[in-house]
C-alpha positions in Angstrom: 106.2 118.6 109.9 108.4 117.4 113.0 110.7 114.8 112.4 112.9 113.3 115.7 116.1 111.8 115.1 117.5 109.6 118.3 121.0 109.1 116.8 124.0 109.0 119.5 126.8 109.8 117.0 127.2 113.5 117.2 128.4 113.9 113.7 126.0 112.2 111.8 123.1 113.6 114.0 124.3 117.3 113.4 124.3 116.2 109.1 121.0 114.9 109.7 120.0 117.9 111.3 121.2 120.3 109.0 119.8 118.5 105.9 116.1 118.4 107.5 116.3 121.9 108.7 117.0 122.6 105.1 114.4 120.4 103.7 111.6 122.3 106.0 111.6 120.2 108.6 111.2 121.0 112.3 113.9 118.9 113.8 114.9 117.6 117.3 117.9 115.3 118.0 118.5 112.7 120.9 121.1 110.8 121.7 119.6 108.1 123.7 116.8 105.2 124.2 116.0 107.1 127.8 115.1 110.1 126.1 113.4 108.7 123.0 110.6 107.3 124.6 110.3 110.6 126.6 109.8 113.1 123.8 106.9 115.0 122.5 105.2 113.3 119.9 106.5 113.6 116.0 105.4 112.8 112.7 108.5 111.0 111.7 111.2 109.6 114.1 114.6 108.1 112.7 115.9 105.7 115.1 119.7 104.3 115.0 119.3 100.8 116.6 122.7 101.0 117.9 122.4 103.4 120.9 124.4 103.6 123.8 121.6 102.8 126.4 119.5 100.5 124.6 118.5 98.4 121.4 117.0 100.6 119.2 114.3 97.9 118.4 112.9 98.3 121.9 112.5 102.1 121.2 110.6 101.4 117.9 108.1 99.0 119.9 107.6 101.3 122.2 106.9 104.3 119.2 104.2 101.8 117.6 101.6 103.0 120.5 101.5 105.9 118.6 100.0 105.3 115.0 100.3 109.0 113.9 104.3 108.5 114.1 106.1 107.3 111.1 109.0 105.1 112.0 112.4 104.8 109.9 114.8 102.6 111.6 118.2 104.1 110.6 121.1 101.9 110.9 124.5 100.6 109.5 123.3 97.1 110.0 122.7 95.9 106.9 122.4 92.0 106.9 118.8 90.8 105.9 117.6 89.5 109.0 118.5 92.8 110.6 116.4 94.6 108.3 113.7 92.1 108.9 113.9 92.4 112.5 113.6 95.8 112.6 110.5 95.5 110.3 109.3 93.4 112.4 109.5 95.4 115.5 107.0 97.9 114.0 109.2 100.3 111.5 107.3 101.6 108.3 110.5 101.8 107.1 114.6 101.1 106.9 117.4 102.4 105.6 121.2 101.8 105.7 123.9 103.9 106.4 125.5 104.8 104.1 122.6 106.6 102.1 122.0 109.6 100.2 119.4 112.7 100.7 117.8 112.4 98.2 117.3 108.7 98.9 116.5 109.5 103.1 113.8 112.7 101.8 112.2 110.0 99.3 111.6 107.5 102.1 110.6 110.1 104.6 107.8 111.5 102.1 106.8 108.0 101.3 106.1 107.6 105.6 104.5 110.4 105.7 101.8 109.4 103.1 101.5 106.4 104.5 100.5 107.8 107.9 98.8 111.1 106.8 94.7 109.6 108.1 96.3 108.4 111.6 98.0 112.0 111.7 94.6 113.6 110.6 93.0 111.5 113.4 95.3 112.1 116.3 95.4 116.2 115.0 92.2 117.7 113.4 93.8 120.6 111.3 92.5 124.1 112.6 92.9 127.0 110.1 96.3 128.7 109.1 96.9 132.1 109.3 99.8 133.6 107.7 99.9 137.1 107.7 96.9 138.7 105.7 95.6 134.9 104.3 93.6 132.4 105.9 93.6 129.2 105.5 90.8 126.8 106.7 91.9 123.0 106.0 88.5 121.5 106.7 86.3 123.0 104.0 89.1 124.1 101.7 88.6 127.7 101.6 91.2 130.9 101.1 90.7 134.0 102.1 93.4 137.1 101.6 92.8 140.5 103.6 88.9 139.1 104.1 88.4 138.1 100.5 87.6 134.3 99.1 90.2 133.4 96.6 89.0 130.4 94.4 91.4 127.8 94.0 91.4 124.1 92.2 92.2 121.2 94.3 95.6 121.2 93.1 96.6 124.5 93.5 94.7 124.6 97.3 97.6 121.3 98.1 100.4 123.3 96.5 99.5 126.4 99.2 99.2 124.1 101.9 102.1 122.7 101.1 103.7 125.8 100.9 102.0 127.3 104.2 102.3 124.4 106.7 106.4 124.9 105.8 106.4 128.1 105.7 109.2 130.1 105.7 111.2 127.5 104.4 111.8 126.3 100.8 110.0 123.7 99.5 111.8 121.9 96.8 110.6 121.1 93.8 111.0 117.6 94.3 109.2 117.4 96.9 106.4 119.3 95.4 106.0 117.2 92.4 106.2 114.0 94.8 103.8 115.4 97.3 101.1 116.6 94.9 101.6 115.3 91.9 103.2 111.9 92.9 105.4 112.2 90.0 109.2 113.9 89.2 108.7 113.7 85.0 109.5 116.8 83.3 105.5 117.1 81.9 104.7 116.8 85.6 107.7 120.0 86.1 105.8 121.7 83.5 102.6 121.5 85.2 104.2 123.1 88.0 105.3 125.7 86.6 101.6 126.6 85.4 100.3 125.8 88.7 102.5 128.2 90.5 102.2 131.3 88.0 98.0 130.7 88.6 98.2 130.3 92.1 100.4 133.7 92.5 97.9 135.6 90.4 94.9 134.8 92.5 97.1 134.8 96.0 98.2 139.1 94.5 101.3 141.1 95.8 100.0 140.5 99.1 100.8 136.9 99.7 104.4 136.9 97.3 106.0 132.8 96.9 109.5 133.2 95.8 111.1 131.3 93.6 114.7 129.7 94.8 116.7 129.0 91.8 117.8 125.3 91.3 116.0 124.3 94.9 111.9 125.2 94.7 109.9 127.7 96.2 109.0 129.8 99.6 105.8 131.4 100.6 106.8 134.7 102.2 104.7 135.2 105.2 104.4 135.1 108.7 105.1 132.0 110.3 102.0 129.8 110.3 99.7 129.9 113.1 97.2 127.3 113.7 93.8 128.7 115.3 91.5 126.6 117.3 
């Protein structure tokens, strides 16, 4: 998943950054409005609506062309009628600054769900190859070294999941939220099961580490999409 961040503050854009690096993002920063509306295409885009250049309000009006692109206006302003107007100007979603990770990677998986048919739309998935597996999205099939693996519907989302971020870790909250739609400690359990099943059928060949107190990492080459 790419996520752009148009932040001009260099501090808080290198946090930012850092944190959605370590969350499995792929991440690009810009500092202006010039910019924004120049970049490639992402599927989420935080935009501080206090940017040297411009109102950041104008950049997310300009985003809304492009429905595949989740929207999070990011900004210290946190008076109602500035949240409203920034609603209004076509953002899925706003948050203030001061805010927590945990808080900011909630909101971003809640965008992403939101937007995950325009994104399907605008960019049929082609298969995944990662090292000896394929992975074709479209009819839901697994192959390792040649061979089918059979998979339930869950465990086929929990190695996309896995493979579309792949090598980074996925945490377990995101997992559960993503799959699931749930962080309960039954829903942890279920995990748990999920994952043992999923690295039976998947063998030595395809190994998911586990990352103590964060979540899990598919060892692999990095995913390339054929097509």
């Amino acid at each position: 998943m790419r996520i752009t961040i148009i932040e001009d503050d260099d501090r808080v854009a290198r946090g930012l950054v850092n944190v959605l690096a370590q969350a499995g993002f792929e991440v690009n920063r810009i500092a202006t409005a010039t910019e924004a509306v120049r970049a490639e295409p992402a599927d989420v885009v935080l935009v501080d609506l206090g940017l040297p250049d411009g109102d950041g309000l104008d950049v997310i009006r300009k985003l809304r062309d492009r429905p595949e692109t989740a929207v999070i206006a990011v900004t210290a302003r946190a008076e109602e009628h500035e949240r409203v107007r920034g609603l209004r100007a076509g953002a899925d979603d706003y948050i203030v600054k001061p805010f927590g990770v945990p808080e900011l990677l909630a909101r971003i998986d809640a965008v992403l769900r939101r937007t995950r048919l325009a994104r399907a739309m605008a960019h049929p998935d082609g298969p995944l190859v990662l090292g000896p597996m394929r992975i074709d999205v479209g009819t839901r099939e697994v192959t390792v070294d040649g061979t089918p693996v059979t998979l339930t519907r869950k465990e086929f989302d929990l190695l996309l999941l896995l493979a579309r971020r792949a090598p980074n870790v996925v945490s377990r909250d995101v997992i559960l939220d993503q799959i699931w739609g749930a962080t309960w400690e039954s829903s942890s359990r279920t995990l748990d099961t999920h994952m043992a099943a999923l690295r039976h059928k998947l063998g030595p060949a395809v190994p998911i580490r586990t990352i103590h107190g964060v979540g899990y990492r598919l060892v692999a080459d990095r995913p390339e999409l054929i097509g």
